[in-house]
VOLUMLO-393052 format. One line per 2 residues: for each residue y, z negated, x of N, C-alpha, C. Coordinates in pm, whole numbers, plus 50000, padded with zeros to 5 digits. Layout:
<rs>
Y,Z,X,Y,Z,X,Y,Z,X | ...
</rs>
This chain:
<rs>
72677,68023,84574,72669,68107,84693,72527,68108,84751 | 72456,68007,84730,72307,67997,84826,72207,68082,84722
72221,68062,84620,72158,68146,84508,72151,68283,84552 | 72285,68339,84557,72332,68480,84573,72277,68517,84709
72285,68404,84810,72215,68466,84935,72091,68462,84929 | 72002,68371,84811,71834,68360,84837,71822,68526,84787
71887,68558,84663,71852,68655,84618,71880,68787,84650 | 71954,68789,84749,72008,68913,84832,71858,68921,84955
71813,68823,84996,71702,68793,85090,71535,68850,85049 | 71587,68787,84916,71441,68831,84877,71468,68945,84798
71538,69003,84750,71554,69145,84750,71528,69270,84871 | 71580,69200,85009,71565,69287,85101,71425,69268,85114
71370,69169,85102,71217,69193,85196,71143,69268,85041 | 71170,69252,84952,71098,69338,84837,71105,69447,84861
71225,69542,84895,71224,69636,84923,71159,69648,85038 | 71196,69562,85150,71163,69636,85304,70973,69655,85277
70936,69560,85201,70730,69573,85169,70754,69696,85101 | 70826,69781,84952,70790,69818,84899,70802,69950,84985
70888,69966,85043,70892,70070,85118,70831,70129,85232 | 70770,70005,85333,70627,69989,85376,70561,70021,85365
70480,70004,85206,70409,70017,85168,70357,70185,85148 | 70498,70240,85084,70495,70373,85057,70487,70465,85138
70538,70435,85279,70543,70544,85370,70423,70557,85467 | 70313,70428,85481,70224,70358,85563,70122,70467,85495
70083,70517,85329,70002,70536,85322,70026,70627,85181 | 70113,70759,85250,70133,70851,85158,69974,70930,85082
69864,70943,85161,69795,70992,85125,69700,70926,85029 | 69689,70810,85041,69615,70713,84990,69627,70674,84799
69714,70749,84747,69756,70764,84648,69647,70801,84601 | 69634,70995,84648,69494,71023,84529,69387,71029,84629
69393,70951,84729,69240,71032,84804,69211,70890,84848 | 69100,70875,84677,69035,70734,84722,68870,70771,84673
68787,70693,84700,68630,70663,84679,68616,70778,84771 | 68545,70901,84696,68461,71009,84737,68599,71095,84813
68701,71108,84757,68782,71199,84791,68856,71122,84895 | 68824,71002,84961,68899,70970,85111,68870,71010,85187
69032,71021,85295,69016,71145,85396,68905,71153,85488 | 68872,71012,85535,68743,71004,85644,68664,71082,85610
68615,71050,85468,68489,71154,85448,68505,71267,85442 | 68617,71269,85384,68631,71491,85388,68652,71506,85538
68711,71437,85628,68669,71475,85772,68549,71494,85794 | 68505,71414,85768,68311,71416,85842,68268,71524,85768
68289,71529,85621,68192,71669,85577,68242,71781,85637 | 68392,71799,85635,68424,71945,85679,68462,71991,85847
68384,71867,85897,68361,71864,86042,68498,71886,86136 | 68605,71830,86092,68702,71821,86168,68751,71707,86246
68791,71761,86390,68790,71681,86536,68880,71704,86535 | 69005,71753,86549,69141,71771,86647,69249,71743,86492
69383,71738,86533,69502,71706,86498,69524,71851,86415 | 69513,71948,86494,69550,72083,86490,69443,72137,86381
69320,72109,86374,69217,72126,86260,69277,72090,86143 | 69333,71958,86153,69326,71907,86028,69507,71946,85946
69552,71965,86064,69696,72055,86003,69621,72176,85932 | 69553,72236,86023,69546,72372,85942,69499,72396,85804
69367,72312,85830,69325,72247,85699,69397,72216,85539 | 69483,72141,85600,69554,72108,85481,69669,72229,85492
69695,72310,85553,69792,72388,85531,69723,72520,85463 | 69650,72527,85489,69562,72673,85469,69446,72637,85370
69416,72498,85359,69278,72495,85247,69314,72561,85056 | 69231,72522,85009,69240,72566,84885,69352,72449,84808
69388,72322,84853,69475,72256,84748,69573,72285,84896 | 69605,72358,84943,69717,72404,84998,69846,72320,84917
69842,72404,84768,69991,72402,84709,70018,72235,84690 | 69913,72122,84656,69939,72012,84610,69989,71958,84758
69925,72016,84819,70015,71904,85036,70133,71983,85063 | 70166,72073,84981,70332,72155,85072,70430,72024,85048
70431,71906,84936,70537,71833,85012,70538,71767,85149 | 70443,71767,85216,70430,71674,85368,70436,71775,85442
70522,71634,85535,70558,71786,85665,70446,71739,85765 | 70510,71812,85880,70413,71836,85968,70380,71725,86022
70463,71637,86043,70505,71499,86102,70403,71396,86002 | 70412,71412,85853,70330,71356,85769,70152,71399,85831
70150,71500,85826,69989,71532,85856,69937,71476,85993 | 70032,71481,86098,70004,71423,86238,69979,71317,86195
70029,71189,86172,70079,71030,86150,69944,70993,86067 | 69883,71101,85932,69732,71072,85890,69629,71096,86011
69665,71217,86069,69571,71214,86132,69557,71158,86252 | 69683,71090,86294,69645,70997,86350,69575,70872,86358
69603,70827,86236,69523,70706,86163,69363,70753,86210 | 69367,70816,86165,69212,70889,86104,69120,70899,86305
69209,70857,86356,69225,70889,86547,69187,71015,86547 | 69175,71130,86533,69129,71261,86544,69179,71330,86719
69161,71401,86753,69141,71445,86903,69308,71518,86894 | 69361,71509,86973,69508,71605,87006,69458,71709,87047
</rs>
């Protein structure tokens, strides 16, 4: 029985990190070195929340961000602290 409960325990927290992990930092997948978001902020001179929605809604890799919602793009750009 203590077996079955260590391993029910450390199953949950495996999951509860792995899942953590995944939702903390959807973008971070492909937008690393040159292609992280900070910097494409600073080059393409975006300040507000609302910039950077549009941005990714309207830029040229448009089609690769249609899975994130709107809620996804706020939550980066919040990270990122950008202006409301």
């Amino acid at each position: 029985m203590k077996r079955i409960a260590a391993f029910v325990v450390a199953l949950v927290f495996i999951l509860g990190f792995a899942a953590a992990g995944f939702s903390a930092d959807k973008c971070g997948a492909c937008h690393k070195g040159d292609k992280a978001l900070d910097k494409i902020v600073a080059k393409k001179n975006i300040k507000s929340v609302a910039d950077f929605v549009k941005a990714v809604k309207e830029g040229p890799t448009a089609k690769m961000h249609a899975k994130f919602s709107d809620d996804d793009l706020k939550a980066a750009a919040g990270e990122l602290k950008l202006a409301q």
